[in-house]
C-alpha angles and dihedrals in degrees: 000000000000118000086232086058085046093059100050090050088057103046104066084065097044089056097048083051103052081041087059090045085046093061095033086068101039081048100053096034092051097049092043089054083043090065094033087063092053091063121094090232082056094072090046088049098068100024119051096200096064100065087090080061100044082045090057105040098052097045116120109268128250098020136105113274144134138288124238081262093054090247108144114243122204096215126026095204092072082068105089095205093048088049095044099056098082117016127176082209106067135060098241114082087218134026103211111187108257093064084067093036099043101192120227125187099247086054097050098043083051088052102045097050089050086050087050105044084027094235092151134095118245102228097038113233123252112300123221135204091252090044092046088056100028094114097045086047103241143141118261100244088059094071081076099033128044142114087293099039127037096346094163085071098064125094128220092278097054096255130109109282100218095197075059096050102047089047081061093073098023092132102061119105087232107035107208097185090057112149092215075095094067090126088057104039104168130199117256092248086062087084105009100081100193093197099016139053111274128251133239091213089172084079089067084080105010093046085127107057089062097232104191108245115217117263112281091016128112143233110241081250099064093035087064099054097038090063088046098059084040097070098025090062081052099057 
């Protein structure tokens, strides 16, 4: 047998193996960049702008630290997404971020092409319930309660129960989820700040009963001008 005739016997093997090479490696890579996305440093890696996330979110709990604008807070607890990450009350060890901002395609193509052509604020502007779930389609008040996160709040038709939610806090002397302000029902993220300290925006109107306001957390007042000065040091 030639050793022409010899070559082309081998080579249909050689190439089903370095196919199989070929597919090892795409496997393993992509499904070591799979887990790699699901990690909270994934999303600082590829935007800039989210390092003060990344900052807040993994800050020691209870202490004092700083907010994604660098404004000192007195208590990182009043930071959803610090106090989130590990929570005796749930059944996960950890919270990591993306199981709060599920990603959808829609969402990331719209992000990519603003990181490309840098149609985007840095920092980003206030974010809102309704902006948080816009792309799964969602109500506000779902980003906080869903299937996953503070189920017992949701009524038979997968939306907050309000009656629920106000005999949540049924025992406090001020009862900030009272339903009396039907005509006013605000989103969750009204008063949970995730990178930020939250907000008592019932002092916007009560101010003058001098609730106490938790530890780390704001008046409406000096929410207001924190995110003021925020922005305006930005610009």
């Amino acid at each position: 047998m030639s050793e022409e005739k010899k070559k082309k016997e081998r080579n249909p093997k050689r190439l089903w193996t370095t196919i199989g090479i070929v597919a090892v490696v795409f496997a393993v890579a992509g499904f070591g960049f799979y887990q790699w996305h699901e990690q909270p440093s994934f999303c600082a890696s590829f935007c800039h702008n989210m390092d003060e996330y990344l900052e807040t979110y993994s800050q020691e709990q209870g202490v004092a630290g700083v907010d994604k604008y660098g404004n000192e807070v007195s208590n990182t607890n009043a930071m959803m997404a610090t106090l989130h990450r590990q929570n005796q009350t749930t059944a996960l060890p950890t919270i990591t971020c993306l199981m709060c901002h599920v990603p959808t395609i829609p969402e990331q193509m719209d992000e990519g092409i603003k990181m490309v052509t840098g149609n985007y604020y840095d920092p980003l502007d206030e974010r809102w319930g309704d902006g948080l779930t816009h792309w799964r389609e969602l109500e506000g008040t779902q980003f906080c309660a869903n299937e996953s996160c503070h189920s017992y709040l949701l009524g038979n038709d997968g939306l907050v129960d309000r009656k629920k939610l106000e005999h949540a806090t049924a025992d406090m002397d001020f009862n900030p989820h009272d339903t009396y302000h039907a005509g006013q029902q605000m989103e969750c993220t009204n008063c949970h700040k995730g990178h930020r300290a939250s907000v008592v925006q019932c002092t916007a109107c009560h101010e003058h009963e001098k609730e106490a306001v938790p530890d780390g957390w704001l008046t409406a007042a000096e929410s207001d001008a924190l995110v003021e000065a925020s922005f305006n040091q930005a610009a």
